[in-house]
Each structure stands twice: as structure tokens, then as C-alpha cells.
N, C-alpha and C positions, 0 to 999 in steps of 0.2 A: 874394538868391535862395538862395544856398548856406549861409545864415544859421540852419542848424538845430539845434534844442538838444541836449543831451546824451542825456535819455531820449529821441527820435524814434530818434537815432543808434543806442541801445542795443538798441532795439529791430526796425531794419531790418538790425543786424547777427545777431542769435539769428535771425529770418527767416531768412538767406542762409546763417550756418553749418550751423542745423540744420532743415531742411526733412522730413527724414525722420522725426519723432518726432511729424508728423500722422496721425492714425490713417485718413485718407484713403490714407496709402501703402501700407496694410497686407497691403491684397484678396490681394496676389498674392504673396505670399511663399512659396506653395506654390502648383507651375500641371503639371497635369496632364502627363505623361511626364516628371518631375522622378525622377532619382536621388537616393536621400537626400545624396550628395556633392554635386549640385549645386544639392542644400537647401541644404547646410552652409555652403558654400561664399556662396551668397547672405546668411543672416543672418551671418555673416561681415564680408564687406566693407561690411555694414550696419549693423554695432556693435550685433545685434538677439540676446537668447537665442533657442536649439535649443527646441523640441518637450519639455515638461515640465519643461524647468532649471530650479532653484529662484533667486530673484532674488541671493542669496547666492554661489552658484557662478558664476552670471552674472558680476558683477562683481569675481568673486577671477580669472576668465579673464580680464574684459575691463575692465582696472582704470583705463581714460583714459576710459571709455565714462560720460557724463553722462543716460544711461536713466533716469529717475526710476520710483521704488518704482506708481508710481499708474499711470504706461503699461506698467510690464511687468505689473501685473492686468489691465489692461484689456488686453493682450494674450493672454493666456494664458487670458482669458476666452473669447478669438477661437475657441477649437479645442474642438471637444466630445469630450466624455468619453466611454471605451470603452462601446457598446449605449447611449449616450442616443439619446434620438429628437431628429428635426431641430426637431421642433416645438417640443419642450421646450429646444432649444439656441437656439432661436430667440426664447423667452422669455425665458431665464437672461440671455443678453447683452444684452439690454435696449438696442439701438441701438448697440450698443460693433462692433467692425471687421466689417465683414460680407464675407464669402467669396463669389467667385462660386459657383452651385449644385456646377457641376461641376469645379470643384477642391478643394470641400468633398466632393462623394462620394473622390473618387479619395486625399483624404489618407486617410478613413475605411476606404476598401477595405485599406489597408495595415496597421490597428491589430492590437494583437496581440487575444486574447481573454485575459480576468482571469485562467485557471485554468492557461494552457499556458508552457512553459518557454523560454527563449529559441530553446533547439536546438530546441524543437517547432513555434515560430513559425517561423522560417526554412525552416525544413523544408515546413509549410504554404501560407506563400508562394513558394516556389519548384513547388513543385506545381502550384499555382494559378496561377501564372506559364507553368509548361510546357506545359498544358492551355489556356491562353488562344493560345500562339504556335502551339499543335498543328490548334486553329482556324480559327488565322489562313490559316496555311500551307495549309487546303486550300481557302481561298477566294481566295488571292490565290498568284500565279506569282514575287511579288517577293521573292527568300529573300534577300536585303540589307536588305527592311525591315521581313523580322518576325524576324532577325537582332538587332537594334537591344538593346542593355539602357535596360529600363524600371523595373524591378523599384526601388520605394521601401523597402526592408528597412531597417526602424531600426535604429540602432547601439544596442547595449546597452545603452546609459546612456539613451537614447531611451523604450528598452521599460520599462526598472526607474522611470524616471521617471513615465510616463504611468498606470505601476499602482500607483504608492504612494498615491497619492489613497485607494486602496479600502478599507473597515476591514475588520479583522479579525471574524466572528462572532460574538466573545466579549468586546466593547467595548463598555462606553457610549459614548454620543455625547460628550459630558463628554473621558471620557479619549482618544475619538479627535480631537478637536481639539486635544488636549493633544500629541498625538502628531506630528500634523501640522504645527504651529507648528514643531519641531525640522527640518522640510523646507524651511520657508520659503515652504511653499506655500498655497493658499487651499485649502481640505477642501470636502466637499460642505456642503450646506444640511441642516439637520433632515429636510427633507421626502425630499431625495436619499438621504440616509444609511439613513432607515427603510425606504423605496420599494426599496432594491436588495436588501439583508436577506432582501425577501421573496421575490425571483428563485431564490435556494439553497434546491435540493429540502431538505425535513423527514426528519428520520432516516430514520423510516417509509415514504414514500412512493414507489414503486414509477416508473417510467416513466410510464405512463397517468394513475394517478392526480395526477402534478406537473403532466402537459400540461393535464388536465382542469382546474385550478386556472385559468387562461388563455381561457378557453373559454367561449362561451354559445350555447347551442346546436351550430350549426359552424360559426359564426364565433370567432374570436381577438378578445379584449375587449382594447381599448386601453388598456395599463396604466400608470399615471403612472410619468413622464423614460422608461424602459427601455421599448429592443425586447424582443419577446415571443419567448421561448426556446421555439424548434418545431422541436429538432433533440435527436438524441440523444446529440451530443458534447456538447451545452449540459449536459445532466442528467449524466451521465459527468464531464465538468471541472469543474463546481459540486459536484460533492461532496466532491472533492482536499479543498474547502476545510473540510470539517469532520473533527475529530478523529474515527481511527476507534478502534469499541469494540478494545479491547488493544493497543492498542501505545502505545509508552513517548515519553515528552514529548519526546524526544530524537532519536526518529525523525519523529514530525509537525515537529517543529524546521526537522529537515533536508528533508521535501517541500515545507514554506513558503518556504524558501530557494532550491530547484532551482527555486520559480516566482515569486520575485521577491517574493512576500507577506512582513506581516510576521506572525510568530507572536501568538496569544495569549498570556497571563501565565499561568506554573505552574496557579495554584491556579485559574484560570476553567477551563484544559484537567482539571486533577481531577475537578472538577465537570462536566465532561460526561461522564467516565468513570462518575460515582457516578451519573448520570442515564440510564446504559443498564440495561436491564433484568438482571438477575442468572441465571445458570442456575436457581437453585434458590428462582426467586421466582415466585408468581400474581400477579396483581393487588393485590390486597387488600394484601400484604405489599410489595406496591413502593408503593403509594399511603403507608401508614404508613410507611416509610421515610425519603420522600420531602418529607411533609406541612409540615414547615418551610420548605421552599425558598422561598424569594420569586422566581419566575420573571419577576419584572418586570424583576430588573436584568441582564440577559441577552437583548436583545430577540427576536434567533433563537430561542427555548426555549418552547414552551409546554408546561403540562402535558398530558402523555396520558392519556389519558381510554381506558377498557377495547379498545374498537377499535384504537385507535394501538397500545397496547401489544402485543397479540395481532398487527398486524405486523410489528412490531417483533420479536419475541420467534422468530415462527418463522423469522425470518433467518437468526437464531444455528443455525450449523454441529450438525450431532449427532455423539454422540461417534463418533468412527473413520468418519465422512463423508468420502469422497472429494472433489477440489472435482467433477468429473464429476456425479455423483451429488447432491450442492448444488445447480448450477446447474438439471438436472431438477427439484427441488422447488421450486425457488423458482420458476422460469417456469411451473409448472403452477397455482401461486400465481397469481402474478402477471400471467402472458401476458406479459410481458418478453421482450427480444429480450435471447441470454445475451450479447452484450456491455458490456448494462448493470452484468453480474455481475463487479466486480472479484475478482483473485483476493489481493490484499492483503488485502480486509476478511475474506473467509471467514480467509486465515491467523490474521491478528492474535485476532478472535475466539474462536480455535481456545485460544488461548493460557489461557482463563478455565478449561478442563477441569486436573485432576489428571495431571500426566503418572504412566504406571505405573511408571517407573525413579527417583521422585520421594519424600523422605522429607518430613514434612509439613512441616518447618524449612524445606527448600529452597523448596517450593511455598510458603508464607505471604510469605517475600524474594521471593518473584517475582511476585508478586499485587501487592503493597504498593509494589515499584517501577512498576505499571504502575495503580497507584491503583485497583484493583478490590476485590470484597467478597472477604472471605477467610471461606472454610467453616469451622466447628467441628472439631478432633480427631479427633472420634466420627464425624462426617458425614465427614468425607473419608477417614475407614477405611472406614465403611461404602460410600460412594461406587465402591470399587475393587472393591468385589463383582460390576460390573458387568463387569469384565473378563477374558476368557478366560485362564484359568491353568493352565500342562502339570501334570497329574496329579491336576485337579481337575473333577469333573461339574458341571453346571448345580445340580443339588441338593445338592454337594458347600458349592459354594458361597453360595446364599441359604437352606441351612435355619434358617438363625441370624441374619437381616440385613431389615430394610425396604427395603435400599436401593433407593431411585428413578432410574430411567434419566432423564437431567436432558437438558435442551437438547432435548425435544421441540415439539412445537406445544401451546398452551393445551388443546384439547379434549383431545389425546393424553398428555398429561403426568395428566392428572384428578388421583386419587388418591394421589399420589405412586407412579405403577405399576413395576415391576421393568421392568430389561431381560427380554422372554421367554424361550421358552427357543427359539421358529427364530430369533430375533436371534443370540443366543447362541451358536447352532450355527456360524450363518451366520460369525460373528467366528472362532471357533476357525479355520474354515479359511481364514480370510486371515493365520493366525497363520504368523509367517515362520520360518524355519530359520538356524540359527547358520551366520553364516561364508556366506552365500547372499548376491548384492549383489541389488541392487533392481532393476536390469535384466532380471535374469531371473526372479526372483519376480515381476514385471507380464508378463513373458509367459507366467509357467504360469497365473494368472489371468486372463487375456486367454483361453487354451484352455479354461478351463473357464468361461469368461461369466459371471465372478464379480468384481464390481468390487474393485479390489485398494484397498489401503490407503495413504496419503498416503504419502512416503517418509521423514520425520520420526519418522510415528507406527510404521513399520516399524522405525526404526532403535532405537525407544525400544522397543520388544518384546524386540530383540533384546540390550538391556541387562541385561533380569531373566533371563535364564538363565545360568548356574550354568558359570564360565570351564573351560577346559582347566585352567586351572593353578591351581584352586584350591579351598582345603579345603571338606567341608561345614560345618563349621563357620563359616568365615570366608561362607558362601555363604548359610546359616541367620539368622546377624548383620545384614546386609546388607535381603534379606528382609523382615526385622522392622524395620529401617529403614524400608522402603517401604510397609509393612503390606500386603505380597503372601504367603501362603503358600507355604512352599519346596516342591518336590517330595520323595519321602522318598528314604531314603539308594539303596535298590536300585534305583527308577528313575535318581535321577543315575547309579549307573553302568550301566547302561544307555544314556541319554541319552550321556554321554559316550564311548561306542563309535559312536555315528553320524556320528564327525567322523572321516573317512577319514585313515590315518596317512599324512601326506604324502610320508615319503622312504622308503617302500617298496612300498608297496602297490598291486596293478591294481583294476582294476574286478571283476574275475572272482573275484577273491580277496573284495574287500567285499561284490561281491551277496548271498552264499555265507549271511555274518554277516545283510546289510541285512535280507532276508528273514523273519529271525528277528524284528528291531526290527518291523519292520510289524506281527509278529502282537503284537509288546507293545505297539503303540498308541504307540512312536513313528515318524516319519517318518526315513526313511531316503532317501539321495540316489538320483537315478535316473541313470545314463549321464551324460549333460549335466553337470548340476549338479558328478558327480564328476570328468570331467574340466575344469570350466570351474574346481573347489577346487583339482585340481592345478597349475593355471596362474598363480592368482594367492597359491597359497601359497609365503610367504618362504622364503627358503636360510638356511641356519644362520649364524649373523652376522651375517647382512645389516641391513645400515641402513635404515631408515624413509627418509628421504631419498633413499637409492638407488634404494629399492624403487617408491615413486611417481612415479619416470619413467619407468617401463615402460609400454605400450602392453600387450604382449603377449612372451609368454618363448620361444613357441614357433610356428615358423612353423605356416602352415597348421592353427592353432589355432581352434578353434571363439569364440573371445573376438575378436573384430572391433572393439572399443569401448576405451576407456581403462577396464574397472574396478576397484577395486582394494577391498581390506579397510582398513578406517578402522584410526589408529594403535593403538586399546587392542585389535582385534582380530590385528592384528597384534604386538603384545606378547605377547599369548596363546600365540596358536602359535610365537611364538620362543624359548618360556620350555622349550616340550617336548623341544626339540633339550637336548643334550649339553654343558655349561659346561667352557669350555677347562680348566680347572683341578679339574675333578670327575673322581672316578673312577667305574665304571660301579656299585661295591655304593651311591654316595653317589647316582649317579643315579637307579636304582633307588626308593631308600630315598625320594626325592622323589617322584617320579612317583607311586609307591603312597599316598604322604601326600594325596595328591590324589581320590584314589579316595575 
């Protein structure tokens, strides 16, 4: 009776040791009001991996654990991937572990979404969490049990696991399973990989126009594997994932990173750089450009075709754009709600123009690190004609120049047409005043309903004029650097009488002078301005370090804010004070050299 061979016995022993490694035990490994702790805790005493573990890490934790490579796929097959549909998840697994309905919705309610950060997912669910018990609480009297923690919030290693499956934009399918074997993981299918690609709005395409892509008639068309994105953080977080026009590999590096993704390869991110429209390109000149590209190997990428391009094109920022003022034109465009409008992309953008305190050496190094087209010599002298210069007219400046106001809309660009001259006008008087911080330059434009200028593009105005302490010569050199025309010698001194002498003078005393400046066309401080210069101008030695931990010098000071003068402007006016070791004819004999 007891007479059993050796293989029966081998075999009713693996039965009794390992019971657990039928995929019948699986269903419930995740069961609704589960803490991810008393997930973990479960596959745990199960010798089972976590939610995304690659089979590799699996078995470096759990190194007595006899899991074979075949059930942890068929496991991991178990769990659908972020936005598939059930139907399609229900196809993939092909009979492998099946979930009850509703502990398959309630693991799904927990996923993060592909484009948000971990601190943004936690954040989210918790929200979603307090909104649920906010609910609860007004329909039920029992505050012990909607007290209760329910909240399934992945651990870290959860979340970064769950979204490495996703590829990059800028991958073949080839080099994403190339990629993927390094995880230890299964990647998606050809048909998955292609299918999701096409969920990430198109450079061009605006809110309406992504949704509509979804859309037959006003129904939502059933799109293969993936839910169909009908929200506007979908269009908002999907775009995280593409490089934006200007900015440098280094910083998309680091947005990939803060959200778990992995980067694309250098030269595929080049290539998108070289595949956005150029300031100073039409159509025609971006198609020949372009004409070589094989946009097959790139599956995100198609080529644009005149339409695309013309949306594309007037996206790009115009020079001295506020984002304010962006956001209105593109929603008059667009009909976009402006949260769609990040304000990263308008910045980076921004970045393709010519700064005016920029010599052409500097500007082509800084194009060239962020992979964009770099303007001609001639073009980017001429180019600067566009910008308001002290002690030069509208006619001062283009009687001699084509130049084209670049970064307009297609229709408005035509002819390669000049900045006008009410543009023109209009920029002069958002031109900013030396030694003025930006707080208060946006509110004297704020008073006169004149939209002010970014504070970058303020601070870069405020580099081309002509220092307290320094020759015209040296100031003429400099100039011709930039390919700005210098003002001439009388107006600098001029100009340089408008900077109130800090350690003497009242108000009463400069209006006297100011008055005079005003009628020679330059601006001169008003009240305000001149006491808000005496507050934040330095004391004689004083240190830059010292000097930037001041709030305010004096009580009951109209300066209420932290502002202060950036370090080379405060060098400036420290240079005018009196050198411990000068005597007054040597100080003298400087100061004049200045003049």
C-alpha cells in the first residue's frame, strides 16, 4: 500500500511544498482597501515580486525563492499597463491570472499617470483621497470609518518601475527593446509601442485640435490598447515628454529624470531641435532645409506640410513678448484655455532671438550649445536694427538696413517686413532706466497700461548702457562688440547725470537738474524711483555679500520687498565712492576720465 515509487513521491512533495506558484492563487494579491504596506507585506510572505520588479531584482531580494523566469511573465502579465483598456488587457493576457473586476479597477485607480513626478503623484492621490473621505463624511455620521487609511500610494520604486516599460519619442522600436532587456522586463508589443506614440499631442497641435484627433462626430472613437485622453492635464503632461524648441539637452535630461522617464540620445534630441521651424525661415526654406531627413526613423516625427508649419511658427514668442501678451495671441489663435500655455516653452523659445548685450561670438556658443540654426554676421547686425537704441530715431536706425522683424506669424512676416515705426515707438518706452529694479519698472507700466517687458529682457537693456565708471572709449569698444551704436559723447554726459549722486543729494536738489534731462530726451527719476535709488544704493566699502541681506536700510521706507541692484551694478556705483588710499586731485582726475 505504502509501496510508492520515487517519482509519485517527488511529485506529491513539490505539490505540498509549493502550492503557491499556481496561477489559480494569484486573483487576489491585490484586494480592494489594501495599503500598498499590506501589498508588500502580502507578496512578501509569498516569496511573490512587488508591482513592476524586474525578475532580476526579484531574485537578488529574494535569493531562496524558486519563482521560475516563466511565472514571474505570466505574472506581471497579470497587471495592466498605465491607460490600457481592460479590453485590450484582457486580450494581452491571453488566459494568464485573472483579477477580480473590482480589485483590477481599485489597483488601476492608484496608477500614477506616464508624465507626472512622483511628488506630483502623491500629491494627486492624496487629493483624490481627501475628496473621496470629504464624501464620505457627509453621508455617513461614522468619523472612525472614513477615518480609516486606505490610500494605495506606490513606493517609489513602484512608480519608476511601472513607467519604465514606456519609450522615449525619439526611439525605434529596435533600440527600445534593446533598452528594455537591460530592465529585465517584457516592453510592449510593436502594435503597443506604435499605438501609444500616437496619444502625444504633435508639436503643432493646439488643445482642440489633439482632442479632435479622438473624435467622430461627438463621440470618442475607440482607440487601440489606450484610454482616450479627454482631459487637459493629459494634453499638458504629454507634452513634458517632448523636447522643447531652446533648451539645452541638459535640462530635458533633467525634466526626464524628475518624471521617472528615460531621456532620448543626444543627437535624436538635435534633431528635433533642427526640425523646429527657424526665426528667419518660410516654408519653402524649411522644406529645403529639411529635404534629406528620412522622418521614418523617428516614428513621432512627421513631416509638416505648410499648415503645420504656419502653427507651429506663430507659437514662437516675438521679440520683446511678454509671456502676458503670448498667451493672448496664441488663445485668440487657438481658442485654448491659457493653462495649456506653459511658460517654459514660451522662455526657452525666447532663447533663438539675439540678446542686445550679446556679441556675435557669444550668441553663435550659445545657439550651437542648444543645437539651433545660427544667423549670418551680416543678419544678426542687421537683425539688431530692430531694437530701440538711447540717442537713436526710428530712421536713425533703418535708413541703412532690410532688416526683418523675425518671429512673426507667416502672413505677417510677408516680405521680410521692418519692425514699424508704432512698434518701435511702443518698445522705446518700455525701455528701462539704469539702476531702476524691475518691481518698479512693472508698476510704472502697469500705470500707464503698457505691457512691460519680461525681466530678463529688462535686465539685458539695462547692460548696453554706458557704466558710471566708465570711459567712452571703453563704452564705444564694447558697442561695437554688440553691433549696438554707442550714443555720442554729449549725450553720455548727459545720460550720466541722471544717476542721482547717492551720498549727497535730496530730491529737491536733482528735480532742479532732472527737468533739464527731460527736455533733452532723457528720462530722469521721479520721487519714487529717487528715493527707492537711495535705499538700495551701496555705502562706501561695503560688500556685495553684506549688501544682499538687506530687506530694507531704512525704516518706514517706501521699498516693502527684498530689492536690490545685481553685483556689476553695484560695482558700478561703488567704483564712484573715494579709494582708501586715493587722494582727492587722483580722485578727481578719475571721475573726469569717465566723462
Amino acid at each position: 500500500m505504502f509501496n510508492m515509487s520515487k517519482t509519485k513521491l517527488l511529485i506529491l512533495s513539490l505539490m505540498v511544498i509549493k502550492p503557491i506558484c499556481s496561477t489559480n492563487d494569484y486573483t487576489k494579491l491585490i484586494k480592494v482597501g489594501d495599503t500598498v504596506e499590506t501589498y508588500v507585506k502580502r507578496m512578501k510572505n509569498r516569496d511573490l515580486p512587488n508591482l513592476g520588479e524586474s525578475y532580476e531584482e526579484f531574485t537578488k531580494n529574494c535569493k531562496n525563492s524558486d519563482f521560475t523566469l516563466d511565472e514571474y511573465e505570466k505574472l506581471m502579465d497579470s497587471f495592466p499597463i498605465i491607460y490600457e483598456l481592460l479590453d485590450s488587457f484582457a486580450r494581452r493576457k491571453q488566459g494568464s491570472i485573472t483579477y477580480e473586476d473590482e480589485n483590477l479597477n481599485y489597483l488601476i485607480e492608484y496608477y500614477p499617470e506616464v508624465y507626472e513626478s512622483y511628488s506630483e503623484y502623491i500629491k494627486r492621490i492624496e487629493n483624490k483621497e481627501d475628496s473621496r473621505k470629504s464624501k464620505s463624511v457627509r453621508k455617513s455620521s461614522n468619523s472612525s470609518e472614513n477615518s480609516a487609511k486606505t490610500e494605495f500610494i506606490l513606493t517609489h520604486d513602484m512608480f519608476r518601475n511601472l513607467k519604465r516599460i514606456f519609450p522615449n519619442i525619439g526611439e525605434s522600436y529596435e533600440n527600445y527593446i534593446l533598452r528594455i532587456k537591460q530592465y529585465g522586463i517584457k516592453g510592449l508589443s510593436l502594435d503597443y509601442f506604435s499605438s501609444f506614440i500616437t496619444l502625444i499631442p504633435k508639436r503643432h497641435e493646439s488643445l482642440t485640435s489633439y482632442l479632435s484627433r479622438f473624435k467622430v462626430g461627438h463621440a470618442f472613437i475607440i482607440m487601440n490598447n489606450w484610454k482616450i485622453p479627454r482631459k487637459v492635464d493629459t494634453y499638458i503632461g504629454l507634452k513634458r515628454l517632448i523636447p522643447r524648441l531652446g533648451e539645452s539637452y541638459l535640462e530635458y535630461e533633467k525634466r526626464m529624470t524628475e518624471i521617472d522617464l528615460s531621456s532620448m540620445q543626444l543627437d535624436i534630441f538635435n534633431t528635433f531641435q533642427k526640425l523646429y521651424p527657424q526665426l528667419n525661415e518660410e516654408f519653402r526654406q524649411y522644406s529645403f532645409r529639411n529635404n534629406s531627413f528620412d522622418y521614418s526613423k523617428i516614428i513621432y516625427l512627421d513631416e509638416l506640410q505648410q499648415v503645420e508649419f504656419t502653427l507651429l511658427k506663430r507659437r514662437l514668442p516675438i521679440l520683446f513678448e511678454n509671456f502676458d501678451a503670448y498667451k493672448s495671441r496664441i488663445m485668440e489663435y487657438d481658442n485654448d484655455n491659457d493653462s495649456t500655455i506653459v511658460y517654459e516653452e514660451f522662455y526657452n523659445a525666447r532663447r533663438m532671438y539675439p540678446k542686445l548685450s550679446e556679441s556675435y561670438n557669444e550668441y553663435s556658443k550659445r545657439l550651437s550649445d542648444l543645437s539651433l540654426e545660427i544667423w549670418s554676421e551680416n543678419f544678426f547686425l542687421e537683425f539688431k536694427m530692430n531694437y530701440p537704441q538711447i540717442d537713436y530715431s526710428y530712421e536713425d536706425l533703418h535708413k541703412n538696413t532690410n532688416a526683418p522683424m523675425l518671429g512673426l506669424t507667416y502672413a505677417e512676416y510677408g516680405n521680410h517686413v521692418q519692425l514699424d515705426r508704432n512698434k518701435f515707438e511702443i518698445l522705446k518706452t518700455k525701455t528701462p532706466v539704469p539702476f531702476r529694479v524691475y518691481q518698479y519698472y512693472k508698476y510704472k507700466m502697469f500705470l500707464q497700461n503698457i505691457q512691460p517687458l519680461e525681466e530678463d529682457d529688462h535686465e539685458d537693456f539695462k547692460k548696453v548702457f554706458i557704466k558710471q565708471c566708465e570711459t567712452y572709449a571703453d563704452y564705444c569698444s564694447r558697442m561695437e562688440s554688440y553691433g549696438i551704436q554707442p550714443m555720442t559723447k554729449g549725450s553720455v554726459v548727459l545720460f550720466k547725470q541722471t544717476i542721482p549722486r547717492n551720498w549727497e543729494e535730496d530730491f529737491q536738489e536733482y528735480e532742479i537738474i532732472g527737468n533739464y534731462f527731460n527736455l533733452s530726451n532723457m528720462k530722469a527719476y521721479d520721487e519714487i524711483e529717487f528715493t527707492v535709488f537711495k535705499n538700495i544704493a551701496p555705502y562706501a566699502h561695503e560688500k556685495y555679500v553684506t549688501y544682499s541681506t538687506y530687506t530694507s536700510r531704512v525704516k518706514n521706507s517706501v521699498i516693502k520687498c527684498k530689492i536690490q541692484l545685481n553685483d556689476k551694478e553695484f560695482s558700478d556705483l561703488i567704483s564712484k565712492y573715494p579709494k582708501i588710499n586715493e587722494t582727492r586731485v587722483k580722485y578727481v582726475e578719475r571721475l573726469i576720465s569717465f566723462c
